[in-house]
C-alpha angles and dihedrals in degrees: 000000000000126000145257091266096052103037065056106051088042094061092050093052086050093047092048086055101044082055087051102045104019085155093052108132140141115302112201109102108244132147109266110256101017108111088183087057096053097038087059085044092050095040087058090047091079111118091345133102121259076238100053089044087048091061099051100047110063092069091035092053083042094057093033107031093173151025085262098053077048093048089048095052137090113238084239086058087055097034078068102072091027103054090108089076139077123253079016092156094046083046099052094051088045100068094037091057087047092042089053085050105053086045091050100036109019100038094251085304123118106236121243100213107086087213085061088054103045083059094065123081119277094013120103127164096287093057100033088057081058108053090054098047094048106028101028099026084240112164098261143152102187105198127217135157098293090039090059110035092052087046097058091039091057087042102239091135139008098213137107097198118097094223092045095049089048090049093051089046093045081048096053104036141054117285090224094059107044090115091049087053089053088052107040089043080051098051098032086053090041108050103016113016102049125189097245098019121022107199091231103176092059092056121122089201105041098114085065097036107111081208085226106198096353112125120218125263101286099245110220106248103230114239114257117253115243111229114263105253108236124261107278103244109231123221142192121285112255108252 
C-alpha cells in the first residue's frame, strides 16, 4: 500500500495537471449518452489516431445509428467507412460480432460490468476501463501507452503491465477522479511529456516528476583553448 507522501504527492501532481488541462476530456468524437457509440469509437481506436477514428464515424454512425443497424450488417459493409485505419477488417468484424452479442445476451443494451465487455469481440480491459468511466461514470483509470509511460517517469509505478499500472494508480489516487486522472495522464503525455523529448521545462508538475529515465539536457562541452606560441624572437639580419 503506499504511503501518506506519495498518495500525497500523487494528489499534487494531479492537481498541477487539472490546473493545467481543466478542459482535458475524452477525445474521440461520440453522441453523448450513447455507450454503443463509444465502444465502436474506442474499438477503432486500436493502433489509429482519435483523429483518424473522428473522421470515419460520423458517416458510420449515419448508415448504422445503433447496436442493432450494427448487428444487422456484414463486416464488408463496415470495412467500407473504416478502411483509413489500420487492422480495419479485423475491426469491422469485430463490432459486428460485439454488436450480435449485446443484442443476443444484454437485450440491445451496453453492459455496464467491465467483466461483461471484455467478454465481447474487440474489447479488452483497456477499452473496456474506458467505456465505464466515460459512459457509465464507473471509477476508472483506463491505461494506455501515454498513460503508462508518463506514469513510470513521474514515478507513480514501477510497473510495465497495464493492470498492474492501473492498480498502483487506483491505489494512489482518489477513487472520484480516476477519469480525471485518465484525461489529464492522456493530454499532459500528448501535448507536453513527450515520449523522446519531454518539454520539461513547460511542465506544470516538474518539481514532483522523479524524471525516471530523462537525461538531462546534454551541456555543450566548450572547445579547448590551444596554448599561445610564443612571440617569435627577431634577430639581426645576417650581414
Amino acid at each position: 500500500m503506499p504511503t501518506t507522501q506519495q498518495r500525497a504527492r500523487a494528489l499534487k501532481i494531479l492537481d498541477g495537471l487539472a490546473e493545467r488541462f481543466p478542459e482535458a476530456k475524452i477525445e474521440l468524437d461520440f453522441r453523448a449518452h450513447d455507450p454503443w457509440q463509444l465502444l465502436v469509437a474506442v474499438v477503432l481506436s486500436a493502433q489509429s489516431t482519435d483523429a483518424g477514428v473522428n473522421k470515419v464515424t460520423p458517416a458510420l454512425f449515419a448508415a448504422l445509428p445503433d447496436v442493432r443497424a450494427f448487428a444487422a450488417a456484414t463486416p464488408q459493409q463496415v470495412e467500407g467507412y473504416i478502411k483509413s485505419l489500420g487492422l480495419f477488417r479485423n475491426k469491422a468484424k469485430s463490432l459486428v460480432g460485439a454488436a450480435q452479442a449485446i443484442v443476443a445476451k444484454h437485450g440491445g443494451e451496453v453492459p455496464r460490468a467491465r467483466a461483461l465487455l471484455e467478454e465481447l469481440p474487440g474489447v479488452g480491459a483497456k477499452s473496456a476501463a474506458v467505456i465505464v468511466a466515460n459512459a457509465f461514470g464507473e471509477p476508472a483509470i483506463a491505461v494506455d501507452t501515454h498513460v503508462g509511460r508518463v506514469s513510470r517517469r513521474m514515478g507513480l509505478t514501477t510497473n510495465d503491465d497495464p493492470s498492474k499500472v492501473e492498480a498502483d494508480l487506483t491505489a494512489l489516487l482518489p477513487r472520484e477522479r480516476l477519469l480525471e486522472a485518465h484525461h489529464s495522464l492522456i493530454w499532459h503525455g500528448r501535448r507536453i511529456c513527450h515520449a523522446r523529448k519531454p518539454r520539461c521545462e513547460e511542465c506544470p508538475i516538474e518539481r514532483w516528476c522523479h524524471k525516471v529515465g530523462v537525461e538531462p539536457p546534454a551541456t555543450r562541452a566548450r572547445p579547448l583553448k590551444r596554448p599561445a606560441r610564443p612571440a617569435r624572437r627577431e634577430t639581426a639580419p645576417r650581414r
